[in-house]
N, C-alpha and C positions, 0 to 999 in steps of 0.2 A: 484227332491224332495228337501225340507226346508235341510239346515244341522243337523245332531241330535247336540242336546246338546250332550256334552264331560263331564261325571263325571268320577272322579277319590274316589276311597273308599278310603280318607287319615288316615282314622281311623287304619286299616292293616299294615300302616306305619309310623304311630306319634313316636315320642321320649316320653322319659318317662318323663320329666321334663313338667312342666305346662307351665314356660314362653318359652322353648322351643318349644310347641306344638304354642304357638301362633305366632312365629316366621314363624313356618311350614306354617301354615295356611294364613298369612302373604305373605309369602313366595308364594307360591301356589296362593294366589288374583293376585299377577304380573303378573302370568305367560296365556296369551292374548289365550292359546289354552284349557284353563281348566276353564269350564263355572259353575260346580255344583260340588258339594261332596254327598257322599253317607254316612248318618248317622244309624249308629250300636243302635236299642233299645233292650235294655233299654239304657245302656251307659250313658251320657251326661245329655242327651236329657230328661231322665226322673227323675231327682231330680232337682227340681225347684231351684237351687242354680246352680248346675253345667251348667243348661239350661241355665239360664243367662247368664253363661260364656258361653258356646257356640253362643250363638245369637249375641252377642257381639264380639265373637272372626271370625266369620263368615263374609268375605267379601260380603259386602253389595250390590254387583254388582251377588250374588250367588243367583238367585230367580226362580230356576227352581234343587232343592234336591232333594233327595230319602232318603226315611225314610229301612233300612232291618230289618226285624224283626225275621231276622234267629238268633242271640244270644241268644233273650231271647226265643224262640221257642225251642232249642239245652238245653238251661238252662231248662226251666220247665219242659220238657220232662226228664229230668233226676230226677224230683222229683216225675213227676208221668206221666207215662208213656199211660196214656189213653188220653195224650192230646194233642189237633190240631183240627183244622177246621174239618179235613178231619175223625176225631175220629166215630169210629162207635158208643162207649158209649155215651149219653146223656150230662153226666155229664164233659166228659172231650170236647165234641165240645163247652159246656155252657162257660165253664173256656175259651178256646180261643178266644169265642168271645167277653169276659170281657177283656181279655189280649190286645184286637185288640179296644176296645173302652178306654184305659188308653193308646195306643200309640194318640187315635184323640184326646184325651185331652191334650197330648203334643204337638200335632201341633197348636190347637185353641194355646194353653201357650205360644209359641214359637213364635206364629204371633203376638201376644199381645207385647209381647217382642219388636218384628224388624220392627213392624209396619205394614207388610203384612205378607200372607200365603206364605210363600219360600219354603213350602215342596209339589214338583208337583206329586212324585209317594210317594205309599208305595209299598215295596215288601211284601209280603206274601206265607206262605208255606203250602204244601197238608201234614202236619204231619196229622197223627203220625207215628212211623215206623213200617214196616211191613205187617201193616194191614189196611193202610190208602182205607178211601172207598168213592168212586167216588160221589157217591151220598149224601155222608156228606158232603161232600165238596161243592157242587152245593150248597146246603141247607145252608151253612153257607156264601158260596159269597150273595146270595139272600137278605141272613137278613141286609152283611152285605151293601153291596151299595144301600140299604134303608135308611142310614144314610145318612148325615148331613157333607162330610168331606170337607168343605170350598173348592173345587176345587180342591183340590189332588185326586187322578186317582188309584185304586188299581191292581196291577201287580201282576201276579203267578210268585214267580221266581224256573225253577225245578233244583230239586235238583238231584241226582241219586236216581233211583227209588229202590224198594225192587228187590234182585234175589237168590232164594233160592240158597243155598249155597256157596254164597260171602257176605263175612263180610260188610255191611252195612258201610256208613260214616252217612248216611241219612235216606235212605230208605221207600222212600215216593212215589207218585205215578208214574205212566209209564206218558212219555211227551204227551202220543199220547190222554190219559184222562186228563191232564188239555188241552190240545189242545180243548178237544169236550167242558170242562169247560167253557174255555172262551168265545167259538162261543156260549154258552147257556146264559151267563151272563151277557156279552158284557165286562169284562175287559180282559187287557192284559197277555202277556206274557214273562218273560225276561228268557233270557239263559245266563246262565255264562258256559263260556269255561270250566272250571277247570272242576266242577262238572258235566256236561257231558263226560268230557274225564275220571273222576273217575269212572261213573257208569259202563263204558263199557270195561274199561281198555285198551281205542283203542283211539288214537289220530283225528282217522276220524270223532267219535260220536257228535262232536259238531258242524261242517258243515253238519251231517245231522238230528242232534235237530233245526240249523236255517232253513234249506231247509224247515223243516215241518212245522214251526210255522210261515216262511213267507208267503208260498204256501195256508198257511189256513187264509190269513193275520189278525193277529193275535199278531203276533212280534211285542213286544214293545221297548226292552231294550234287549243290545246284552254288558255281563262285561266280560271286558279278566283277567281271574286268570290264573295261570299255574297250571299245576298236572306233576304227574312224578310217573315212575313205582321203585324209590330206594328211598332206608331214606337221610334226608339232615340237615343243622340247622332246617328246616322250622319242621320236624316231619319225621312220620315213612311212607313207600312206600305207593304210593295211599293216600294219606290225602288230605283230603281236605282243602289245608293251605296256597292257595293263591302264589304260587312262582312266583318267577318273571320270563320272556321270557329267553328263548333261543336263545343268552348264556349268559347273566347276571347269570342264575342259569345254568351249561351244561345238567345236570338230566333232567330239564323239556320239556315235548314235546310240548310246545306252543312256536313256533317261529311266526318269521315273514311273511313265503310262508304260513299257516295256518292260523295265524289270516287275511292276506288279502282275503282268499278265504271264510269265513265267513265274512265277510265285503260285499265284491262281490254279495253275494247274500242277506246278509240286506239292502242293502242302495237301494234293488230293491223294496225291501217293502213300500208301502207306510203308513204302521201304522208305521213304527218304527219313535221312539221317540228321544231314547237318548243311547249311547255306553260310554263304559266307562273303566277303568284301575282300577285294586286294587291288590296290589301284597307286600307281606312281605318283609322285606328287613333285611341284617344283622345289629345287635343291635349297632355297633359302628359305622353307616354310619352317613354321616354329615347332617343336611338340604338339600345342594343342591345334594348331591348326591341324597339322598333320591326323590327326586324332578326328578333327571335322570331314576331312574326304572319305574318309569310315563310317561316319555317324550318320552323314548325311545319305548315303547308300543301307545303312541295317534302318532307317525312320524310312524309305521310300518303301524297304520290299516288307518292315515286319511289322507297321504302326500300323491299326485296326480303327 
């Protein structure tokens, strides 16, 4: 099969300084194994000033991105909580799909910018929590790949599903119905490690979240986060906070014999698309370090 494209979510691991981030990013265009970034909306992206700066600060060789639309999905949900694609209210699947037509208008914006459409996926999430229902969901991919999105490709990325009486990080649908989603809608599917090893509290659940979503070929995007069952910098036990491999972090149970065996059976996929690295790092690491909790994640799952 094609190689997938290699994104890394740099956004997880920017510095806080501005011309430092651009050094990052910079930094990051050198580096011959890292083809795409995975951009955080709202973030950047969605105030037409800081879009600028990102389109600009964006190496120009980067034309195959991901848009994830889990912050501000995590953000609204805490304003009001009936909302998501996947909402059984009315009211609150209406507001998502307004949320999900203000990210197309950032990518139309953002191509206007850089002179082509660089954003090849968006991710997308089955909120809201708890009570998210299969069939809002259907009903809201329908409307929404009706639209108009210049060639950008819409992805389910799951999250850990609802399970009564474990505290929730997400708590969104079970993988096996956005599974039947996609095969009804015809988009994709990404699994990020982290958040299947959170939903289950089991290191195994996310070699057999990709078993299922490739087997149903379906699998579009495969991101390694770490999880970990103890508190760390990154947050408190089970978060979903993106750590990095084992041992960069020792807490986290994403090493390097795990992520190659999710590899192993994506790269057997032929829908998969693109794989990718996003992992926090401690707040006084330098650029290149910063640059090494990436590298040392795309050497475990793509070195042959």
């Amino acid at each position: 099969m094609i190689q997938p494209t290699f994104v890394v979510g740099a956004y997880a691991s920017l510095p806080q300084n501005r011309d430092d981030q651009r050094k990052y990013y910079d930094l990051l265009g050198d580096q011959p194994w890292v083809d795409a970034t995975e951009i955080p909306y709202p973030g950047n992206i969605a105030d037409p000033a800081d879009r600028d700066w990102l389109a600009d600060a964006l190496p120009t060789l980067w034309c195959r991105n991901v848009i994830t639309a889990i912050p501000g999905t995590v953000q609204t949900l805490g304003r009001n909580p009936n909302f998501g694609l996947a909402s059984p209210d009315d009211d609150g699947r209406h507001a998502a799909l307004d949320f999900f037509d203000s990210i197309r208008d950032a990518i139309s914006a953002m191509a206007d910018r850089r002179g082509a459409n660089d954003v090849a996926f968006v991710e997308l999430h089955s909120a809201l929590t708890g009570h998210a229902d299969a069939d809002a969901m259907r009903r809201s991919l329908d409307e929404l790949t009706d639209r108009d999105w210049f060639g950008t490709r819409l992805v389910i990325e799951h999250c850990d599903r609802f399970i009564d009486g474990q505290k929730p990080e997400k708590g969104f649908l079970p993988i096996e119905s956005e599974i039947d989603i996609c095969r009804q809608t015809g988009v994709g599917l990404t699994v990020n490690w982290g958040r299947s090893c959170v939903e289950g509290r089991d290191a195994g659940l996310p070699l057999e979240h990709v078993a299922a979503a490739a087997q149903a070929g379906v699998l579009t995007g495969l991101m390694f986060s770490g999880a970990g069952p103890e508190a760390t910098q990154y947050g408190y036990e089970w978060i979903d906070g993106h750590l990095p491999m084992n041992p960069d972090e020792p807490t986290s149970l994403m090493d390097a014999e795990r992520m190659r065996a999710c590899m192993g059976v994506a790269m057997d996929c032929e829908s998969l698309e693109y794989v990718g690295a996003k992992v926090c790092v401690p707040a006084d690491s330098s650029l290149s370090e910063r640059v090494g909790y990436l590298e040392r994640i795309h050497h475990a799952v793509m070195a042959r």
